[in-house]
C-alpha positions in Angstrom: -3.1 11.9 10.7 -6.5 10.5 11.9 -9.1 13.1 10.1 -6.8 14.8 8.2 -7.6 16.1 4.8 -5.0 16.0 1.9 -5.5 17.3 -1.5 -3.3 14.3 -3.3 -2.6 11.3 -1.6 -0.2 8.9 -3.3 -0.4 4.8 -2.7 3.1 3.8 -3.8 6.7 5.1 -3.1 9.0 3.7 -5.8 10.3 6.4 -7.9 6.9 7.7 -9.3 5.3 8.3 -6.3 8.2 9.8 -4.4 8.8 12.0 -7.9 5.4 13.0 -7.8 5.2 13.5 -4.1 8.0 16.3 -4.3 6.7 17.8 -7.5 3.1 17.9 -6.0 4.2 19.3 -2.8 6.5 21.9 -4.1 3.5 23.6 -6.2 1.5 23.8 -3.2 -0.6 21.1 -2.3 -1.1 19.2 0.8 0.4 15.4 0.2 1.0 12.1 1.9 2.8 9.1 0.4 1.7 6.0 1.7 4.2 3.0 1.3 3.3 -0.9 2.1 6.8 -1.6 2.5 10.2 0.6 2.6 10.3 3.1 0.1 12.0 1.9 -3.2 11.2 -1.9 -2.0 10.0 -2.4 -5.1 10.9 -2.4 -9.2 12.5 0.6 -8.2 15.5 -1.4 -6.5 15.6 -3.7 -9.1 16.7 -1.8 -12.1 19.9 -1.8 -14.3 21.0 1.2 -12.1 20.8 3.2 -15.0 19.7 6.6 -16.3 19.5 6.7 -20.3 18.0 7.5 -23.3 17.1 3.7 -24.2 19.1 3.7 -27.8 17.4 0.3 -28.4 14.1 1.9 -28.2 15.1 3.5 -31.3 14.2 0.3 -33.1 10.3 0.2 -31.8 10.6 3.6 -33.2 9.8 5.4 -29.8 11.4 8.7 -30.6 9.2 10.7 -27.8 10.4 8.6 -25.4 13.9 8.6 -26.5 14.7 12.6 -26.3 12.3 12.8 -23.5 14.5 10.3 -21.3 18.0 11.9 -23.2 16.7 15.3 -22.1 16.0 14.1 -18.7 19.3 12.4 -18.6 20.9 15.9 -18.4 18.6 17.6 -15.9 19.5 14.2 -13.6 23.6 15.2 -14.0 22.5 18.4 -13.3 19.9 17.9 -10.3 22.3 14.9 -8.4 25.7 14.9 -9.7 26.7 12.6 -6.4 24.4 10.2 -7.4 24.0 10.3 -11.1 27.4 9.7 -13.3 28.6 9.7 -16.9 28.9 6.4 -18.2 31.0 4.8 -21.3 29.4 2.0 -23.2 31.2 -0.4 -25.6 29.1 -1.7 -28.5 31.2 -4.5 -30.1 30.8 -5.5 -33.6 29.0 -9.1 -33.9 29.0 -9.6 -37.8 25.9 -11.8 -37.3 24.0 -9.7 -35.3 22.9 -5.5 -36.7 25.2 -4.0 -39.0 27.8 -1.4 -38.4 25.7 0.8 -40.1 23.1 0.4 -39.0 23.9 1.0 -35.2 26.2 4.5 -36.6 23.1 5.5 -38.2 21.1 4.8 -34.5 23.9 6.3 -32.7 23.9 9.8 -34.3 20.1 9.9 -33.9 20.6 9.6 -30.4 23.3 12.0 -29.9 21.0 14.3 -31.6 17.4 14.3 -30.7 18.3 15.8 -27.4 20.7 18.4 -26.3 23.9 17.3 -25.0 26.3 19.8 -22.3 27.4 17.4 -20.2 27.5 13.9 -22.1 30.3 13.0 -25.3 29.4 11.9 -28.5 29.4 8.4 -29.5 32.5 7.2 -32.1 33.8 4.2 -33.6 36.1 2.6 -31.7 39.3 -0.3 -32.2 39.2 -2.2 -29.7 43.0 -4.1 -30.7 44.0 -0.9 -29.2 41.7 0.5 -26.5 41.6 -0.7 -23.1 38.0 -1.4 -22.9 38.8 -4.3 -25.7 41.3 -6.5 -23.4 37.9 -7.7 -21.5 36.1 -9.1 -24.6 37.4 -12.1 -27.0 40.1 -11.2 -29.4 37.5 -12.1 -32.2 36.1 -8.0 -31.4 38.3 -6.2 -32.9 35.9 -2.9 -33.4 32.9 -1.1 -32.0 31.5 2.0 -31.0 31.4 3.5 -28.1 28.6 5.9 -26.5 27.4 7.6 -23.6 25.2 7.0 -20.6 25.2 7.3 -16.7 24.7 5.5 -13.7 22.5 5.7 -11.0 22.2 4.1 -7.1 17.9 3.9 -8.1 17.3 3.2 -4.1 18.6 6.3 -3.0 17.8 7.9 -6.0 13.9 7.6 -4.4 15.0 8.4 -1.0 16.2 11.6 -2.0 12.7 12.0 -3.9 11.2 11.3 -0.7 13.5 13.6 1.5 12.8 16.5 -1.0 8.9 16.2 -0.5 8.7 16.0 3.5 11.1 18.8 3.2 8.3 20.6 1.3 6.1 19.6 3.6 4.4 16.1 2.4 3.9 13.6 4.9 6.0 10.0 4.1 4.5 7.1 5.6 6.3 4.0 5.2 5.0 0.0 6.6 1.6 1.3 6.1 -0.9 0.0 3.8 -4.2 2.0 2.1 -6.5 -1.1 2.4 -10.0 0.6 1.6 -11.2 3.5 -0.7 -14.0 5.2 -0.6 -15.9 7.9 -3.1 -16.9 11.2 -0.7 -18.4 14.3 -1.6 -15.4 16.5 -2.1 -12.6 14.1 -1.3 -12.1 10.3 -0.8 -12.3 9.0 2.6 -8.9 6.7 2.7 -8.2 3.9 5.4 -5.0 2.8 6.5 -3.3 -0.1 8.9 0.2 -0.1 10.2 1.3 -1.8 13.1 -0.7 0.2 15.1 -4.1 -0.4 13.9 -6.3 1.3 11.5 -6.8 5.4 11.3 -8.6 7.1 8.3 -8.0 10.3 6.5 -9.8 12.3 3.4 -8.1 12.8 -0.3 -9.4 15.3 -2.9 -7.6 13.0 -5.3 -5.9 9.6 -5.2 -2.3 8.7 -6.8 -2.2 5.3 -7.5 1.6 4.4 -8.1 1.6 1.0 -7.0 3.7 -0.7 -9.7 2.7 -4.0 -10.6 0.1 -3.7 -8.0 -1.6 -0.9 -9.4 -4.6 -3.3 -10.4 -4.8 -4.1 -6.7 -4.8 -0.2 -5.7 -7.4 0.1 -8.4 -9.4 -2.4 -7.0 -9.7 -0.9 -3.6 -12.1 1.7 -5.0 -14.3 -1.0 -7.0 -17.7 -0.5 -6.7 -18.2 2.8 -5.8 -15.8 4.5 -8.0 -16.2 3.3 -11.2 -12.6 3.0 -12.0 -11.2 3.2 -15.0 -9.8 -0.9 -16.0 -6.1 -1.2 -15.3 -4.6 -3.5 -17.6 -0.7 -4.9 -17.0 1.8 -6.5 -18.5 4.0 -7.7 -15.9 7.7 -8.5 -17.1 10.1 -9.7 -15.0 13.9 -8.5 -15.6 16.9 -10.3 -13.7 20.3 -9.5 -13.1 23.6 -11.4 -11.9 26.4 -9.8 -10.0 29.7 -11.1 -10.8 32.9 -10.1 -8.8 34.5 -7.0 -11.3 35.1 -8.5 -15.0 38.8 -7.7 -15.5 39.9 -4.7 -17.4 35.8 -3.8 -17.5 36.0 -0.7 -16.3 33.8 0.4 -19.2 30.1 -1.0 -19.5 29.1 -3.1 -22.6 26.1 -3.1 -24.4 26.0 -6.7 -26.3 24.2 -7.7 -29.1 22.6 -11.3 -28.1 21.6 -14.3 -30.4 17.9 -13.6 -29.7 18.2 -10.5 -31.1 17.8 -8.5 -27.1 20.7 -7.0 -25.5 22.1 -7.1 -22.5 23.9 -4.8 -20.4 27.6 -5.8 -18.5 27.7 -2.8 -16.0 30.8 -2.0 -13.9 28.9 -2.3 -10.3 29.8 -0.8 -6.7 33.4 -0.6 -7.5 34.4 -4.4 -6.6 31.6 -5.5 -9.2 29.7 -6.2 -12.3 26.4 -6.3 -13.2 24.8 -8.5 -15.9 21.7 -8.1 -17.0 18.6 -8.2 -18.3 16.2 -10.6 -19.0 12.3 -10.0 -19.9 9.9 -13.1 -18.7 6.2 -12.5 -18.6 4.6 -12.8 -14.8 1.5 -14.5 -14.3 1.8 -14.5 -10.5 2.7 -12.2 -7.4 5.0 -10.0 -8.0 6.3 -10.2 -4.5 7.0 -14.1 -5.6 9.4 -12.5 -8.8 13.1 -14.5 -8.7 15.8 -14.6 -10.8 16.0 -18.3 -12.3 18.6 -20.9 -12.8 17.2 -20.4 -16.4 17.7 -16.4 -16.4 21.4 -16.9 -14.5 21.9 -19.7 -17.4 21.0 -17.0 -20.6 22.8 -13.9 -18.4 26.2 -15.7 -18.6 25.6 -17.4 -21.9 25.3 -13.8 -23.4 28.1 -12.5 -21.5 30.2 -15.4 -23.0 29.8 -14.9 -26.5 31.7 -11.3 -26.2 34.4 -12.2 -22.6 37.4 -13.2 -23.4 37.4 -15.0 -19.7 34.0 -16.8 -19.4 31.9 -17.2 -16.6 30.2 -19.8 -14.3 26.9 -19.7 -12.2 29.9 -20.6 -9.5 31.0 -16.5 -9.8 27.5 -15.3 -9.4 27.5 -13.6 -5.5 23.9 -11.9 -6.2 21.6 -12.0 -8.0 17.9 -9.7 -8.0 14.5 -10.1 -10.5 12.3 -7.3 -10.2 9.0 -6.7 -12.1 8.2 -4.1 -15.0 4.6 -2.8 -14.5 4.3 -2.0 -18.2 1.1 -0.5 -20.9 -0.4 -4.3 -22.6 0.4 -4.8 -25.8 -0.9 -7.1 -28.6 -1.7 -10.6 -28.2 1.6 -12.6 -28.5 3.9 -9.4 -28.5 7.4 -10.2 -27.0 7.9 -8.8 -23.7 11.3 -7.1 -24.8 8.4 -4.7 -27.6 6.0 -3.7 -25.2 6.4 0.1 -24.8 8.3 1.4 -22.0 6.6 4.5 -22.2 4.1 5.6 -19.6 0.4 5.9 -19.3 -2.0 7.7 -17.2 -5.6 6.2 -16.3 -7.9 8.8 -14.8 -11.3 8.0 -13.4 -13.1 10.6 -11.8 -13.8 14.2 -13.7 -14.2 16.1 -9.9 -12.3 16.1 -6.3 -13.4 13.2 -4.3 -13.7 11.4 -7.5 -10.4 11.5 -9.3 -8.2 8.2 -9.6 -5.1 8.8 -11.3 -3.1 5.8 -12.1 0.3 5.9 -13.7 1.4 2.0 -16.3 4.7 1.7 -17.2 7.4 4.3 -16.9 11.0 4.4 -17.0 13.6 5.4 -13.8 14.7 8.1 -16.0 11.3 9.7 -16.9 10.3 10.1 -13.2 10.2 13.4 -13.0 9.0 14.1 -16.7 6.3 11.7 -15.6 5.3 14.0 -12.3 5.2 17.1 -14.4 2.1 15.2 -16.5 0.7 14.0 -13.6 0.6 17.8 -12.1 -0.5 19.0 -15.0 -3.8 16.5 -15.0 -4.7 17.4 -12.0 -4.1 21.2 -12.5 -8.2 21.8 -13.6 -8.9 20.7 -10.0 -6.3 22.8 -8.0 -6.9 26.3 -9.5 -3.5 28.1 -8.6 -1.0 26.0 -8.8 2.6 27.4 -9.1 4.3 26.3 -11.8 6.9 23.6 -12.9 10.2 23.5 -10.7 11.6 20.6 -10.4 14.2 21.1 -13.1 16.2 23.6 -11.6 16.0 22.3 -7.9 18.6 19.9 -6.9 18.0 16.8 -5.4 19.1 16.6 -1.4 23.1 16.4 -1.4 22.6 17.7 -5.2 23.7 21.8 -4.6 27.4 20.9 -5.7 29.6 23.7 -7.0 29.9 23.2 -10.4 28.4 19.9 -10.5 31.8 19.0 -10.3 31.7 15.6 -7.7 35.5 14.7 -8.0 36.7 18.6 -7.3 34.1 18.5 -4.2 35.7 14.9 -3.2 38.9 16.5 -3.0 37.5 18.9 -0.2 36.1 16.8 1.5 38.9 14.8 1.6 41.1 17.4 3.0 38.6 18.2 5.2 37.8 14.8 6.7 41.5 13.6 5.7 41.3 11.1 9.0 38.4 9.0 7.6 39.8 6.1 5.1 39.3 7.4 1.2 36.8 4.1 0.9 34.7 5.4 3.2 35.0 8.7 2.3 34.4 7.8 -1.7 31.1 5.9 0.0 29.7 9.0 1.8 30.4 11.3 -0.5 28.5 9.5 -3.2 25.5 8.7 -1.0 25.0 12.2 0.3 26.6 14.6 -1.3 26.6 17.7 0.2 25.4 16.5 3.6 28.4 14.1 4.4 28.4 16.9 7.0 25.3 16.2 8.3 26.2 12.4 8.2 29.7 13.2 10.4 28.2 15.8 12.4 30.5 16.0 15.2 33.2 12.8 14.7 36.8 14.4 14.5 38.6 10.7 14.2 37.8 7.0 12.8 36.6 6.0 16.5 33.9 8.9 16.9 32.2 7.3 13.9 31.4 4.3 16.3 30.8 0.4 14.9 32.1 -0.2 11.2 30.3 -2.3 8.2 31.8 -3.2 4.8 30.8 -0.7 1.9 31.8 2.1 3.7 29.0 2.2 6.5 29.2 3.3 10.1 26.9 3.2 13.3 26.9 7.0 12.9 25.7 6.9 9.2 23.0 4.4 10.2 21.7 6.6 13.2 21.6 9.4 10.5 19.3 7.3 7.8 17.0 6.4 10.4 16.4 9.5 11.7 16.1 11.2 8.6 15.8 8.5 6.0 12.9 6.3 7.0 15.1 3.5 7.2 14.1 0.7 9.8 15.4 -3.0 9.0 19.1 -3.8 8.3 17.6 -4.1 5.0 16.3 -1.2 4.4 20.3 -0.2 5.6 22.1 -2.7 3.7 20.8 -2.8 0.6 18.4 0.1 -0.3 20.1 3.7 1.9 23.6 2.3 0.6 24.7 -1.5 -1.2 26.8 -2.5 2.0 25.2 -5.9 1.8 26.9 -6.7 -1.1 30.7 -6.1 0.1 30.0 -9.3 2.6 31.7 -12.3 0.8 29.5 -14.8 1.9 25.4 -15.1 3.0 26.7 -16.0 6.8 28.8 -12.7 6.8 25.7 -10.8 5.7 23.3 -12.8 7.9 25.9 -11.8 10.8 26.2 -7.8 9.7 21.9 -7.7 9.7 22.1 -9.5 13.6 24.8 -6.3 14.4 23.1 -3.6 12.6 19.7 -5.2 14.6 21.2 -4.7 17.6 21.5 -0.9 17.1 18.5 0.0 15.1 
């Protein structure tokens, strides 16, 4: 890499930057991704492992926002049908709390501002007599119910990232850009990894760092005249209970405070509570989730359970920070805009600073598509827009159908346990073949981990995934951390998965 010239080089590889990596790279230009940490060891790990529309949005009246994320909501089911799954929300009635009419009226406006193929229409709901009730007080006795999906948002970067290098953009990970400076027809970059320092040259720089986009910006201060980058960090945090029972469903719950929080059926054994919104002042790196937070997670999820929860059920718990657009002095986190931004400095290669605020999981790619489309005036020739019709790696299944392709696969492979099976099939797709390569029995698939894992599946993320730690294995390329029942059991499966990496 020492010397070489790029014509966009990213800082950042959450979902932005690995989004915009592979659109970038798939219209023609040269690209490299350069990444402090693991990929997606960000905000990017930290959401509610969802891809939707945002229906309370509707209230802030962001209506561009909300058909922009409903219409990419499709193209997701479409692009990674292993990774990306329908989703049923219950919306119980709280008589206090927003009127039934009022939420019907919300919830035809979002099943209609985008089209819908692969997603159901919301309806009223009695929950004396559905399923989905027997998990919340008998004091609910109606609702609505609606339609999301779920998403793994780790791997959902990975496979960002896998689909750039295999366009031809270079992924650096455990590297950090720690000096910019202005040239005369691109930016002459430096970067340290373990190794030392090397340079390269960018015609333009991508700065998707995230809440520390100020500190990307401020690499080039000086000489650059940046454009100011102004933040409003807010933390959210989530609990993870062991599975809620009869919760098979998610909940969306009307809180006191007037926010909502989500109750998320999480990793099969699971449930995830959250969120919370709490303004940062510090590090981002230094973001936790509080005995406060875990406090005003289960108090929410009490008012609607019908089995109520201690901080004793909690087994994890995650904060992670929103980089999001600064609103008004003394604006509530939970109204600032999650739409996204672009700040460009620079009107000519060697110049141009392009940094993305705010942003949503499920806008990635809607978000690269602007970004290209900025910096088309400076790459005369560009081909155009792709990226939704091109699946994501593991994505190319017939149909889009994931549980007819599971029942291949499991005739195919009908020696490897259905757990582990269910756990490849949803973290690769397409590729569990890849993944198996050669095994014909359990044994061939050498040392076993909860969640599914396998020694063979690990050699395969690292050489193909970037994935170095047992971190980086256990709880970004799959959630295997989180099937160990106690922080000794985890601490033992990192020293094992150490000793092979």
């Amino acid at each position: 890499m020492q010397g070489g010239v790029f014509d966009l080089l990213i800082v950042g590889g959450g979902i932005n930057g690995a989004g915009i990596a592979a659109d970038a790279a798939g219209r023609g230009l040269s690209v490299c991704l350069i990444e402090m940490d693991d990929l997606a060891s960000g905000t990017s790990q930290w959401s509610s492992k969802l891809i939707h529309g945002g229906l309370r949005y509707l209230e802030q009246y962001e209506f561009r926002l909300v058909r922009e994320a409903l219409a990419e909501r499709e193209i997701m089911l479409a692009r990674a049908p292993h990774l990306v799954r329908p989703l049923r929300f219950i919306m119980p009635g709280a008589p206090e709390m927003r009127s039934s009419l009022r939420i019907r009226a919300g919830l035809l406006l979002y099943d209609h501002l985008a089209r819908r193929r692969r997603i159901p229409k919301s309806r009223a709901v009695d929950l004396a007599l559905e399923p989905a009730g027997r998990a919340l007080g008998p004091q609910f006795r109606s609702g609505f119910a609606y339609w999301d999906c779920s998403v793994d948002d780790a791997r959902l970067v990975v496979l960002n990232a896998r689909l750039a290098a295999s366009l031809g953009a270079l992924i650096r990970t455990r590297t950090k850009v720690v000096h910019l400076e202005r040239g005369e027809e691109a930016w002459l970059v430096t970067i340290q990894d373990a190794a030392g320092r090397e340079t390269c040259r960018a015609r333009a720089v991508m700065n998707a760092g995230g809440p520390w986009a100020g500190s990307v910006a401020g690499l080039a201060r000086g000489n650059a005249h940046p454009a100011a980058i102004t933040l409003s960090l807010v933390k959210g945090s989530h609990i993870v209970v062991p599975r809620i029972a009869d919760a098979n469903d998610a909940y969306l719950l009307q809180n006191s405070d007037g926010r909502a929080v989500f109750i998320l059926p999480f990793e099969g054994d699971f449930t995830l509570i959250g969120t919370t919104d709490v303004p940062v002042t510090g590090s981002p790196s230094d973001a936790v989730c509080t005995t406060e937070e875990e406090d005003y997670l289960i108090a929410a999820a009490n008012r609607f359970l019908a089995q109520p929860l201690t901080r004793g059920d909690i087994v994890w718990r995650f904060a992670g920070v929103r980089p999001l657009q600064a609103g008004e002095t003394g604006m509530k986190p939970s109204a600032l805009s999650r739409d996204y931004q672009l700040v460009q400095s620079g009107d000519r290669r060697g110049e141009i600073l392009l940094t993305v605020i705010g942003g949503k999981i499920t806008t990635y790619r809607a978000l690269a598509e602007s970004v290209i489309q900025r910096l088309r005036p400076y790459f005369p020739g560009l081909a155009p827009s792709w990226t939704a019709r091109r699946p994501l790696p593991g994505g190319d299944i017939p149909n889009e159908d994931f549980d007819l392709y599971l029942e291949g696969l499991a005739r195919l492979y009908a020696w490897l346990p259905e757990p582990m099976m269910q756990a490849l099939a949803r973290r690769h797709g397409t590729l569990v073949s890849a993944v198996v390569g050669d095994a014909r029995r359990l044994e061939d698939m050498g040392k076993l981990f909860a969640g599914g894992l396998s020694e063979r599946e690990v050699s395969y993320l690292v050489a193909n995934e970037w994935a170095i730690t047992p971190e980086d294995v256990l709880w970004r390329r799959s959630k295997a951390g989180l099937h160990y029942p106690t922080m000794d059991a985890r601490k033992q499966a990192a020293a094992s998965l150490a000793a092979i990496l």
